[in-house]
C-alpha positions in Angstrom: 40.5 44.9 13.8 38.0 44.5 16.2 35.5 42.0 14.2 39.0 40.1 14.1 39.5 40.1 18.3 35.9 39.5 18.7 36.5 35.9 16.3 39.0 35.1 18.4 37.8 36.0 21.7 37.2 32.6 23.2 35.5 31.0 26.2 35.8 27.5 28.4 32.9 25.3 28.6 34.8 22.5 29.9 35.5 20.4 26.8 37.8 22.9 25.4 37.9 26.7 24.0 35.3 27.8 21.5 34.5 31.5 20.4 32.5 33.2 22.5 29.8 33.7 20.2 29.1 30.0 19.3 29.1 29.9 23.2 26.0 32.2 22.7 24.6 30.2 20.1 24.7 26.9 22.3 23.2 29.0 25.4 20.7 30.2 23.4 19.8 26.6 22.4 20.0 25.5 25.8 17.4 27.8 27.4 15.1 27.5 24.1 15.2 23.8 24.6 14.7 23.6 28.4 12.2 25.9 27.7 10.3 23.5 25.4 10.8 20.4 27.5 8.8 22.1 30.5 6.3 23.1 28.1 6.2 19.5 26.8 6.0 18.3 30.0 3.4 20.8 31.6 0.8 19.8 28.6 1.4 16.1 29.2 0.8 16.3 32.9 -2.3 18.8 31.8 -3.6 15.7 29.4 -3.1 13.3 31.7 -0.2 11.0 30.7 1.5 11.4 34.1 -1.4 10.6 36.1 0.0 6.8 37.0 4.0 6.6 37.3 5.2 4.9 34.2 8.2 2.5 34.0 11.7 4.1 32.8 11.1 0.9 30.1 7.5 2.0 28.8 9.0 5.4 28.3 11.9 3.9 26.2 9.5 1.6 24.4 7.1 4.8 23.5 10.2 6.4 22.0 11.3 3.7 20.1 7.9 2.9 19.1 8.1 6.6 17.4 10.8 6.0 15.7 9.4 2.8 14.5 6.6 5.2 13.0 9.4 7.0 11.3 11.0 4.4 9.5 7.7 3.1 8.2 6.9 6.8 7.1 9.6 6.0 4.5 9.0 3.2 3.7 5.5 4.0 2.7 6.4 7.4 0.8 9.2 9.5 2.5 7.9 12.6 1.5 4.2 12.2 2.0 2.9 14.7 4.4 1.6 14.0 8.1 -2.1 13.8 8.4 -2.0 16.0 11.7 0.7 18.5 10.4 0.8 18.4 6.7 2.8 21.4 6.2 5.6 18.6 7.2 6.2 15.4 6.0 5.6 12.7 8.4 8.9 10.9 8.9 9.9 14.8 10.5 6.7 14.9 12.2 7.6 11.3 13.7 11.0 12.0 15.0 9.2 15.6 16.2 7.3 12.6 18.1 10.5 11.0 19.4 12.0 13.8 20.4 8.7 15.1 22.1 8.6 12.0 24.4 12.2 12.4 25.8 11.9 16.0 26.1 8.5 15.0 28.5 10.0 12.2 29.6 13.9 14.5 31.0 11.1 17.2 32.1 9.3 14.2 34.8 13.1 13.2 35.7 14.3 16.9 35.8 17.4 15.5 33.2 19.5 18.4 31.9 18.9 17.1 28.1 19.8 20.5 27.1 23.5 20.9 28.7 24.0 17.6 27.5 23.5 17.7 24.2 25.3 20.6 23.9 28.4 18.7 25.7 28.3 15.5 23.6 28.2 17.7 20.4 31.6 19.7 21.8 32.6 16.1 22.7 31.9 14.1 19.0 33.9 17.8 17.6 36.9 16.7 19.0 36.6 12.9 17.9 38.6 11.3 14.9 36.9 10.6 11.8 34.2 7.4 12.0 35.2 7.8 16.1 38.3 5.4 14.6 37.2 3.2 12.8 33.9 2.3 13.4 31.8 0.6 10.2 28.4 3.1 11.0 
């Protein structure tokens, strides 16, 4: 009886009631991940990346540009691994890339990429299949 009012036991994180424990879960990922974009940050202020102000634009272009890497990762050999990290293949290690640029890039602008990821997720839950309609 109790496992079954601890399932139930829910919580409000403003896009509707969840159980408490994926609450936990979602915490959990937010704290890990804020912790990881001030790391991120720290080292590329430490190498030297920050040391001229960079456009909003440049940033956007070096994450694109990553994923640009990505999609000719697989195009060459999808599974092939990454000459830096070869326990991984390098399309993962190129969208590790991506996502390493905005997490340095929302740790210069002091963006909450954490609390929203976790919002749009609870959001795209509660959104009708293909949002719709929509083709892709």
């Amino acid at each position: 009886m109790g496992d079954e009012n601890t399932k139930e036991a829910t919580a409000n994180i403003g896009f509707g009631w969840k159980p408490v424990s994926e609450q936990s879960e979602q915490d959990a990922f937010a704290v890990a991940m804020n912790k990881m974009k001030h790391q991120i940050h720290e080292n590329a202020v430490k190498h030297g990346w920050w040391d001229n102000e960079r456009e909003d634009g440049t940033c956007i272009a070096l994450m694109h540009s990553e994923l640009s890497e990505c999609l000719e990762a697989m195009r060459n050999d999808f599974n092939a691994p990454d000459k830096h990290c070869p326990n991984f293949s390098a399309v993962t290690v190129e969208l590790a890339d991506c996502i390493i640029r905005i997490l340095d890039y929302c740790g210069k602008k002091n963006l909450p990429i954490a609390e929203a990821i976790v919002a749009k997720h609870q959001h795209n839950i509660n959104r009708p299949y293909k949002h719709g309609g929509k083709a892709f």
